[in-house]
N, C-alpha and C positions, 0 to 999 in steps of 0.2 A: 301556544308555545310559551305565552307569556306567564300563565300559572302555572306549568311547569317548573321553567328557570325562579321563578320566585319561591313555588314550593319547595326545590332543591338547593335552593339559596337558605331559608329559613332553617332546612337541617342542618345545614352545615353549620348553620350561624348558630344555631342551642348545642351540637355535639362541638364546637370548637370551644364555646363560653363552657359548658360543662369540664373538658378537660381541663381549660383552663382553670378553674375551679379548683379539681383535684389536682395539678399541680402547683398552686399556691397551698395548698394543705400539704405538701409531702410529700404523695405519692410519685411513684416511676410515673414515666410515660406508657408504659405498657399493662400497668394497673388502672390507670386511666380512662384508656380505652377500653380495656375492660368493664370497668365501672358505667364508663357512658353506654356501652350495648349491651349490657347485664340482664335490660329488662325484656328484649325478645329470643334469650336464652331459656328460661325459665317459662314460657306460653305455652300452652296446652293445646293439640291438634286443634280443639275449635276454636282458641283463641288465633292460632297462625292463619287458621281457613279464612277465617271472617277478614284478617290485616291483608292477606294476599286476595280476596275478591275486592275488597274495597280500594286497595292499587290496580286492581288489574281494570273494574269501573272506574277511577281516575282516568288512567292512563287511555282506555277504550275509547272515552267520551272525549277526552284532549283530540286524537286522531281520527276521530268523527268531522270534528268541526274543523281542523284543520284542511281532510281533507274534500269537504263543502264547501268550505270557504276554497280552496283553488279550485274546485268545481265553478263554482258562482263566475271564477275572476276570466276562465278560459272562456263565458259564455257572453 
């Protein structure tokens, strides 16, 4: 759980600094966010296939050992 919350920490933490970025440049708030997710609009089905099997192995292997490690703890 703990790489999780960090790795979803660390997003948030470059797509916050990013917008902030573009709002000390000018831009709206809504050009902004734009700009920060611009780049997995523009990906190409193998480029989306490859992003989403490599979250869905993240995510798989987090809930593997999660759930071993409460296996382990009930034994």
């Amino acid at each position: 759980m703990k790489i999780i919350g960090v790795s979803l920490l660390l997003f948030g933490s470059v797509i916050a600094l990013s917008v902030g970025i573009d709002l000390f440049q000018g831009t709206n708030l809504l050009q902004a966010l734009y700009n920060a997710l611009s780049p997995f609009r523009v990906m190409e089905v193998a480029e989306l296939f490859v992003l989403f099997s490599l979250l869905f192995f993240f995510f798989a292997e987090s809930l593997y050992l999660v759930l071993k490690k409460r296996q382990q703890k009930q034994q």
